[in-house]
N, CA, C and O of each residue as an XYZ file, in Angstrom:
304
protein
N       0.858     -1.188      0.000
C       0.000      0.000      0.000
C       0.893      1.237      0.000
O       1.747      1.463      0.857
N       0.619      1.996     -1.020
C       1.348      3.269     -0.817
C       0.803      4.517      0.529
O      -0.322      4.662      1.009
N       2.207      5.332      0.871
C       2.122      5.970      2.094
C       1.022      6.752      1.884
O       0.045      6.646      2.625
N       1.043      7.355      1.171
C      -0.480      8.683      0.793
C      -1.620      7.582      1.892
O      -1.831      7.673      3.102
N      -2.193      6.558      0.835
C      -3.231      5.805      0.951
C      -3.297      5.865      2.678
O      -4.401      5.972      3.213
N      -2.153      5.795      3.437
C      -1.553      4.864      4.628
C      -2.274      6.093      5.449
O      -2.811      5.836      6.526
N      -2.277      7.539      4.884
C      -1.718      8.202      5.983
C      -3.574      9.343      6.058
O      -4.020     10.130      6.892
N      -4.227      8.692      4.409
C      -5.562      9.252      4.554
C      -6.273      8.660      5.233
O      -7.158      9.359      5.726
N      -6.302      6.749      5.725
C      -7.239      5.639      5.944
C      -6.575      6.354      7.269
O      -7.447      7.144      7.633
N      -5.325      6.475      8.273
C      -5.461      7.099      9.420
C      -6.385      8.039      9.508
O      -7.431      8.001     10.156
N      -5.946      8.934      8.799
C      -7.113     10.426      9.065
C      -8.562     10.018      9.371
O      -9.221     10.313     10.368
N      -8.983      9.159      8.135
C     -10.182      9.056      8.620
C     -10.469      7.978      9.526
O     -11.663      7.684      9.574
N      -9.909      7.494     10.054
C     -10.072      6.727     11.681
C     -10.256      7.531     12.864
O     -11.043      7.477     13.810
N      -9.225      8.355     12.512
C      -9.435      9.172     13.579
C     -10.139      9.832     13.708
O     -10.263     10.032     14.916
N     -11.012     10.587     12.967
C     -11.807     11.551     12.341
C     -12.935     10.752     13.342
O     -13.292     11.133     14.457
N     -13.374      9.579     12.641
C     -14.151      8.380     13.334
C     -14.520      8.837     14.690
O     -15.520      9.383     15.156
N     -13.486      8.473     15.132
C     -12.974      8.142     16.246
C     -13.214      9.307     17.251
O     -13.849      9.173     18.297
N     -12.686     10.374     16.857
C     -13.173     11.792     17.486
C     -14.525     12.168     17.536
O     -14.865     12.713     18.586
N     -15.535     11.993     16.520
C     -16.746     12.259     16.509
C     -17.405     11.539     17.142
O     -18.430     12.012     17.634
N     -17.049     10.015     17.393
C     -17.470      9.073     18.286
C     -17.603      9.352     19.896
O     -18.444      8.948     20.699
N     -16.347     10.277     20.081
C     -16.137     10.349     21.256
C     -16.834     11.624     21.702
O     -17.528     11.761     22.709
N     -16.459     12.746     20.566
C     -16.549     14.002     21.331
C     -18.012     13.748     21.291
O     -18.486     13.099     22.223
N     -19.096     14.329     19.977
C     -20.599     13.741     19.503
C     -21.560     12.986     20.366
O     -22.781     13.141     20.335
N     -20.715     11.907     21.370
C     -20.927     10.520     21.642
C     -22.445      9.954     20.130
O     -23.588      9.553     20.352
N     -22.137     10.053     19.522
C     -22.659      9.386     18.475
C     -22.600      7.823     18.276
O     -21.599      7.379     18.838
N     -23.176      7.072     17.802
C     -22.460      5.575     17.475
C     -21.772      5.671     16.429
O     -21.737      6.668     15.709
N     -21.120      4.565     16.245
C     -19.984      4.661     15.125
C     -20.588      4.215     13.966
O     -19.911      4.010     12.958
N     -21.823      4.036     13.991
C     -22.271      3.866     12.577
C     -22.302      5.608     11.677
O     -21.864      5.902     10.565
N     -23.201      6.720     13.013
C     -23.602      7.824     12.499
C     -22.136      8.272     12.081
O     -21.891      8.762     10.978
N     -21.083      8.033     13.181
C     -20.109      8.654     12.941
C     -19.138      8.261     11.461
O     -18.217      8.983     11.080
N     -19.423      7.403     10.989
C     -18.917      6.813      9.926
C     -19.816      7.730      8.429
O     -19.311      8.151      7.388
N     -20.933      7.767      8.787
C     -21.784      7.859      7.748
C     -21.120      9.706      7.253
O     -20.796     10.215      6.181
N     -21.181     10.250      8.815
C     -20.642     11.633      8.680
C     -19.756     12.047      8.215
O     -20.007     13.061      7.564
N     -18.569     11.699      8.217
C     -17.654     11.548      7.679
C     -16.774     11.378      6.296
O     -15.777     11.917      5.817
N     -17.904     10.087      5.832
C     -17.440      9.712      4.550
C     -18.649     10.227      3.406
O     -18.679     10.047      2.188
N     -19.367     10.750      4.073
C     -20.613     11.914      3.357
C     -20.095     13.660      3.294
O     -20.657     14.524      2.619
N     -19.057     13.838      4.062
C     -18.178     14.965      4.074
C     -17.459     14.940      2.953
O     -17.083     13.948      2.328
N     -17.129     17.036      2.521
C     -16.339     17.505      1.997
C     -15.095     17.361      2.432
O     -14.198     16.940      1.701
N     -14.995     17.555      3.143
C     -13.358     17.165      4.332
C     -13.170     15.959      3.843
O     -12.012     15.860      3.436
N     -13.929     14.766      3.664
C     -13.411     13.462      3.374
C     -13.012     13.565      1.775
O     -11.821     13.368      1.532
N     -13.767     13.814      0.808
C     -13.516     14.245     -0.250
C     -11.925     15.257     -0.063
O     -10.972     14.821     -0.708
N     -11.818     15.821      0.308
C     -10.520     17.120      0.335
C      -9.370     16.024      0.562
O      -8.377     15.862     -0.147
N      -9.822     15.126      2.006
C      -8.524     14.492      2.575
C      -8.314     13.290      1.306
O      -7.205     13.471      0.802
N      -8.723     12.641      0.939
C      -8.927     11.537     -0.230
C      -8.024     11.933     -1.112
O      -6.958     11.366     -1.352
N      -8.750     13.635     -1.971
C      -7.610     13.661     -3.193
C      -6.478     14.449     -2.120
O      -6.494     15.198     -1.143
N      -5.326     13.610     -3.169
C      -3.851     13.748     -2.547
C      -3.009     15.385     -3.447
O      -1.877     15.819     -3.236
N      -3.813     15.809     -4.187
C      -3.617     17.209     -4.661
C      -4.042     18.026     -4.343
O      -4.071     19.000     -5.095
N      -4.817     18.113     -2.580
C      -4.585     19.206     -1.658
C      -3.760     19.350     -0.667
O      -3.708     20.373      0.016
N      -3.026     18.318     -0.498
C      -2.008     17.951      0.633
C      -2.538     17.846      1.826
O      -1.871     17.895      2.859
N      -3.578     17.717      1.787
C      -5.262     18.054      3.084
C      -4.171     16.511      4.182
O      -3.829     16.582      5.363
N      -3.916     15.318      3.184
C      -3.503     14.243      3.931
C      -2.497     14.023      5.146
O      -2.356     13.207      6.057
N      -1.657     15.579      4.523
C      -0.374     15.582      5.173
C      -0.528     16.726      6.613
O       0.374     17.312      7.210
N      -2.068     16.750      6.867
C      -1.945     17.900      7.753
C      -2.326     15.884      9.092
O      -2.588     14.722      8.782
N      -2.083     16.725     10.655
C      -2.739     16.231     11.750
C      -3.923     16.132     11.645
O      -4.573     17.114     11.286
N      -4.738     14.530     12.017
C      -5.628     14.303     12.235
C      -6.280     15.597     12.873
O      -7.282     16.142     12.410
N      -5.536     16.052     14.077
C      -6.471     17.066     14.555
C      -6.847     17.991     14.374
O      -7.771     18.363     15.097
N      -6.245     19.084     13.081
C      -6.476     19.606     12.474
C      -6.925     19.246     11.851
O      -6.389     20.041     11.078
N      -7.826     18.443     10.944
C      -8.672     18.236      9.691
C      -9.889     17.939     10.468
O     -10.985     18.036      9.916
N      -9.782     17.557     11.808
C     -11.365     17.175     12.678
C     -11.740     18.749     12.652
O     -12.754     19.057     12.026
N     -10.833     19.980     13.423
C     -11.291     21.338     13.124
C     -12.439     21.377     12.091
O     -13.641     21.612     12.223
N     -11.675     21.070     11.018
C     -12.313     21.356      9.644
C     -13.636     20.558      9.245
O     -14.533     21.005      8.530
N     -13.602     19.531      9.726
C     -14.765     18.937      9.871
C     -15.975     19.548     10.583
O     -17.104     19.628     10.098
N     -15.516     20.060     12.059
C     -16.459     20.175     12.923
C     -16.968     21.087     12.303
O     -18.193     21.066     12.182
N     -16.025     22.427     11.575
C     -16.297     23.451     11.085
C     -17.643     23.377      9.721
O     -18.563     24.174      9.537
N     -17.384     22.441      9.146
C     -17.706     22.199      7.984
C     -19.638     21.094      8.545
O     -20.648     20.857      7.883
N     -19.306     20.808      9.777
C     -20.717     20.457     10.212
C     -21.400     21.617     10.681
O     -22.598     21.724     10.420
N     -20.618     22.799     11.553
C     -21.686     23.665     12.185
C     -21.589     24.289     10.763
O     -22.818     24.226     10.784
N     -21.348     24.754      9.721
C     -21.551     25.749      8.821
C     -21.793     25.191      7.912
O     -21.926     25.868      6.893
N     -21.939     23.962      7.828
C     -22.949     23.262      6.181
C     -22.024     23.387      5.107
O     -22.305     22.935      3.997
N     -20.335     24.285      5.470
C     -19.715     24.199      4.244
C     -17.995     23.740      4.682
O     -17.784     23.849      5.890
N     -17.132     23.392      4.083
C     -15.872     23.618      3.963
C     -15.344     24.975      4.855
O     -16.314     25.732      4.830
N     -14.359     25.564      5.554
C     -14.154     26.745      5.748
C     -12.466     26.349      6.512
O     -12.459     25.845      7.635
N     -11.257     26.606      5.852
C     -10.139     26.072      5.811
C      -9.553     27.986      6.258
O      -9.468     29.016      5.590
N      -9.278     27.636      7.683
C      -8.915     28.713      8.357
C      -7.284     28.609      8.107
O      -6.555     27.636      7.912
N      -7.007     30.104      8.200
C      -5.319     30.773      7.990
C      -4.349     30.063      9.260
O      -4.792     29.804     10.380
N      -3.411     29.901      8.960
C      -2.580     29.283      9.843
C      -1.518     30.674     10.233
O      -0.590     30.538     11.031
């Protein structure tokens, strides 16, 4: 398996994994959320470099992207 692949299937575990916890959601909703996301789409293609950021930074973007119905990729 190439590293890209290695390092998006983390992201979205964790991603999982965080919404599971923080949400307390089940991991079904939390799955569904996720891979029905723009953020998942962003982290996937490897020509935003979205892959190479911290899980915990891309959950930001998620959470962001749930309370505001859109994408919103804040300045560093």
């Amino acid at each position: 398996m190439d590293i890209k692949k290695e390092l998006i299937e983390g992201i979205i575990q964790e991603l999982v994994k965080y919404l599971y916890e923080d949400k307390l959601v089940d991991v079904e909703s939390a799955m569904d959320t996720v891979y029905n996301s723009i953020t998942f789409e962003k982290v996937s293609d490897t020509e935003t470099g979205l892959y190479k950021e911290s899980a915990s930074y891309v959950y930001e973007l998620l959470k962001d992207e749930i309370r505001e119905g859109n994408l919103i990729q804040k300045e560093q």
